[in-house]
N, C-alpha and C positions, 0 to 999 in steps of 0.2 A: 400467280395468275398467268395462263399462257395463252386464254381464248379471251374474248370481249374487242374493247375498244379502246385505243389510247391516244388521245387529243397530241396536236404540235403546232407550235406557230409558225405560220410557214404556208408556201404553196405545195404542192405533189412536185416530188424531187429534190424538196430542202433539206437540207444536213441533218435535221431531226429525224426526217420520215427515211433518208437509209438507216439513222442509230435503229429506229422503232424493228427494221424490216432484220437487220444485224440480231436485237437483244430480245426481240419479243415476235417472233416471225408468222404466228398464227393467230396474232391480235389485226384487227382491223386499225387502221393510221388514219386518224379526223384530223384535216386541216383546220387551221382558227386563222382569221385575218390577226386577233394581237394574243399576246402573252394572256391580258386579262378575260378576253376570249374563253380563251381554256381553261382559267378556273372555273368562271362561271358555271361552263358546260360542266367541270368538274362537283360543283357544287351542287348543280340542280340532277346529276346523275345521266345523263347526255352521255358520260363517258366514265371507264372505269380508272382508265390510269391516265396519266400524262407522261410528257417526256421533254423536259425544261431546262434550257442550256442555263446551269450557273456562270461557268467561264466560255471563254469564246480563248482558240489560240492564238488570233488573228487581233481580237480586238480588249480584249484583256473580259474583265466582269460586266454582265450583262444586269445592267444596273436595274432594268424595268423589275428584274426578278425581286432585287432584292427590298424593292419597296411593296411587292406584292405577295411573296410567300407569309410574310412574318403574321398576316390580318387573313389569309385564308384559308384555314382550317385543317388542310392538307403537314404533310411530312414525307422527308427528303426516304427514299426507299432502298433506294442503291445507287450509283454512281460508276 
């Protein structure tokens, strides 16, 4: 997919929304105030993809993720 929308948590200018503008340049970048935000949105279709930091190199594993991918629905796409 290289057109739509891909949700991130984060404000505009977060390390997510340059990955988004880096890996997927003609998708539109939706902020979400949390992680679970973005599924949601992801769930009710708000949004086509996401872009969800597993690790952080600063702070090791981004723990929120890994209590919330496993119950919503989604899978890991590329990395």
């Amino acid at each position: 997919m290289t057109t739509g929308r891909i949700g991130f948590q984060g404000a505009k200018g977060a390390n997510s929304e340059i990955a988004i503008r880096d890996m997927f340049p003609k998708m539109e970048a939706v902020p979400h105030d949390t992680f679970e935000d973005v599924f949601v949105s992801l769930e009710k279709g708000e949004i086509d993809l996401a872009m969800i930091p597993i690790e952080n190199t600063l702070a090791g594993r981004v723990a929120d993720i890994h209590h919330l991918l496993p119950d919503s629905g989604t899978h890991i796409v590329a990395e």
